[in-house]
C-alpha positions in Angstrom: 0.0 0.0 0.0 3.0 2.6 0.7 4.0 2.0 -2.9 1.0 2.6 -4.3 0.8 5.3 -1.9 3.9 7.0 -2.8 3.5 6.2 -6.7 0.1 8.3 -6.6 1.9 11.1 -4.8 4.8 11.0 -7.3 2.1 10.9 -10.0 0.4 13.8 -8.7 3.5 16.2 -8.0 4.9 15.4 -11.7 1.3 16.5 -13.4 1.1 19.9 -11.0 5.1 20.5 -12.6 3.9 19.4 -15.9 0.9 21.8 -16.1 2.5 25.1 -16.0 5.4 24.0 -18.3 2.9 23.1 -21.1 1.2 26.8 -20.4 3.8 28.1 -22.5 7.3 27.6 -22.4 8.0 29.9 -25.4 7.7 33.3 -25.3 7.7 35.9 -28.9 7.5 39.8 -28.2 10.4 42.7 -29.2 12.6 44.4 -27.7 14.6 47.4 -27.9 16.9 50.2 -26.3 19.9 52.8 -26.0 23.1 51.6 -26.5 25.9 53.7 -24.4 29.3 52.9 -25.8 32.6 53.7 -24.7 35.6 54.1 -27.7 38.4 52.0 -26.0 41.4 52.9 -28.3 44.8 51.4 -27.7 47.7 53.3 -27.1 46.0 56.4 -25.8 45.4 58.6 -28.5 43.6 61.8 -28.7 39.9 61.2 -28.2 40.2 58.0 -26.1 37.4 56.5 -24.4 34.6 58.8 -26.3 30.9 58.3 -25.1 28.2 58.0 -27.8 24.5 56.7 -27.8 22.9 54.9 -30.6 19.7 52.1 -30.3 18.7 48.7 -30.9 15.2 46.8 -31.7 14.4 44.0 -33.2 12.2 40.1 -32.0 13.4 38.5 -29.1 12.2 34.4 -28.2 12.6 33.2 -24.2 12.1 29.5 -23.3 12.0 29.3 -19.3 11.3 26.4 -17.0 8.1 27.4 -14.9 9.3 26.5 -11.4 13.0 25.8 -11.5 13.0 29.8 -12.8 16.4 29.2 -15.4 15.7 29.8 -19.3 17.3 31.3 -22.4 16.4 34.1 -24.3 17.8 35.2 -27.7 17.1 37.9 -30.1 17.7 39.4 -33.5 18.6 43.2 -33.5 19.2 45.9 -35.5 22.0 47.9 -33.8 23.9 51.0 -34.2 26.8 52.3 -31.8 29.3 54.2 -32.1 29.3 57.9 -33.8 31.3 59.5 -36.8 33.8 57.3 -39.0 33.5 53.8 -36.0 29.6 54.1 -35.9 29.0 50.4 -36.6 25.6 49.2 -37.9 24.6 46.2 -38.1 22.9 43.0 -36.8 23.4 41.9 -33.0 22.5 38.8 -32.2 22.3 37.8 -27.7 21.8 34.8 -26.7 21.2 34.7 -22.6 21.2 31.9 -20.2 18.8 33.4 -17.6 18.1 33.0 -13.8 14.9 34.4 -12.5 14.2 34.8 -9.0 10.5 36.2 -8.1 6.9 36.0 -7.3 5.2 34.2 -9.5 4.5 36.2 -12.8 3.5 39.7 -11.3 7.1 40.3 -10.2 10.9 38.5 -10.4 14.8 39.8 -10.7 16.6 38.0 -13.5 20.3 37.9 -13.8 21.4 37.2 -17.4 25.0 36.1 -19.2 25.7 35.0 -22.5 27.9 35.6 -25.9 26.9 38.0 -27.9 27.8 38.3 -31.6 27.8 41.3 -33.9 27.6 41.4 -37.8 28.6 44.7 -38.9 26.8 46.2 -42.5 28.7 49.2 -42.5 31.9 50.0 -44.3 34.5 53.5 -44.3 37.6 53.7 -46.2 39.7 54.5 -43.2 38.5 52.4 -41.2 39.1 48.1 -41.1 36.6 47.1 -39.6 35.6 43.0 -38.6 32.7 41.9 -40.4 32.1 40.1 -37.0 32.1 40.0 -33.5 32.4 38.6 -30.5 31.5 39.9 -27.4 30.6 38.6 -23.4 27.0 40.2 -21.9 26.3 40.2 -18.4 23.0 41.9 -16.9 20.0 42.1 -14.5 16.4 43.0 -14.9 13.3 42.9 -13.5 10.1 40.9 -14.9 7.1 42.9 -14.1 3.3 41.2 -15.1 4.2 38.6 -17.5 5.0 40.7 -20.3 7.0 43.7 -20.0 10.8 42.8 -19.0 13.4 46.4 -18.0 17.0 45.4 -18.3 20.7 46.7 -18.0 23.4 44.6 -19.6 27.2 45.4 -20.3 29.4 43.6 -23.6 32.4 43.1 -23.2 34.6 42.5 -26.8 36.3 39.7 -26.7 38.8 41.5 -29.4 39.2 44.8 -31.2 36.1 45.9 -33.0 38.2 47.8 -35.5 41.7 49.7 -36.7 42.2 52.9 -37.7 44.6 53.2 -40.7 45.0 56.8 -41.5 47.3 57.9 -38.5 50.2 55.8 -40.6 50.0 52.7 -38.4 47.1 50.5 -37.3 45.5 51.3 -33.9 42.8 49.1 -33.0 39.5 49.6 -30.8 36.7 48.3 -28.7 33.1 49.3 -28.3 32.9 48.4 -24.6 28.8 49.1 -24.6 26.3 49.5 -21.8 22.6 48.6 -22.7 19.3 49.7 -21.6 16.7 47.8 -22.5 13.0 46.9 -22.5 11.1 43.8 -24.0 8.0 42.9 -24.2 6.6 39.4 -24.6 3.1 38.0 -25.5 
């Protein structure tokens, strides 16, 4: 009888996990934002570490497990940093391994890290630029009812974004980028 017992207890705790999962594991909405870059050149020269804003939107997926609270999200953004000759445009693909700590739906802190990678459209004659990039985000948020997620995440190149060839030698850089962002899922 205890097996029986403890079967039908198993049974019942497996359907009650079960239940929210099939709700919906995937989630489609869009996001978008400010990104706030910093111009890391190397070697110091004249207008080192220059501040810049540009924006990014585009559709963003999530996939999250109901109870355990750890998901993915990814998206597919059209992004411009940068200002003057290194503006880069282009498309910026994250993909987030996510942690979510909260109450339920109306409310929950998420902690986010993933690669992120960077295909660059644009193209200037005096500056060599990689067609693409590699970068490291790390960020936080909150979830607030269901639907509407407010983020901040930082990229860190894992590389220089581009050189600089008309000061007679090469000098490389990095778009070290802050990002503001909100999302919102249906």
């Amino acid at each position: 009888m205890k097996k029986i017992f403890s079967a039908f207890i198993i049974a019942v705790g497996c359907m009650f996990m079960a239940m929210p999962a099939q709700a919906q594991l995937i989630k489609w909405g869009v996001k978008g934002g400010v990104n706030l870059t910093k111009i890391d050149w190397d070697g110091g020269i004249d207008k080192n570490k220059e501040n810049s804003a540009g924006f990014f939107i585009g559709p963003m997926a999530e996939i999250t497990i109901p109870i355990v609270g750890l998901g993915v999200d990814g998206a597919l953004l059209f992004s411009q940093r940068g200002k003057g000759d290194v503006k880069q445009i282009g498309a910026e693909v994250p993909i987030n391994l996510k942690y979510t700590i909260g109450l339920g739906s109306l409310l929950g802190v998420y902690f986010a890290a993933g690669p992120d990678f960077f295909f660059d459209f644009d193209k200037k004659d005096n500056v060599d630029r990689r067609k693409t990039q590699v970068g490291l985000n790390l960020g936080v948020g909150v979830k607030l009812i269901k639907h509407l997620q407010v983020g901040v995440n930082y990229q860190f190149p894992m590389g220089d974004s581009f050189k600089w060839k008309e000061v007679g030698h090469a000098i490389g850089a990095k778009n070290k980028t802050w990002q503001i962002s909100a999302a919102y899922l249906f």
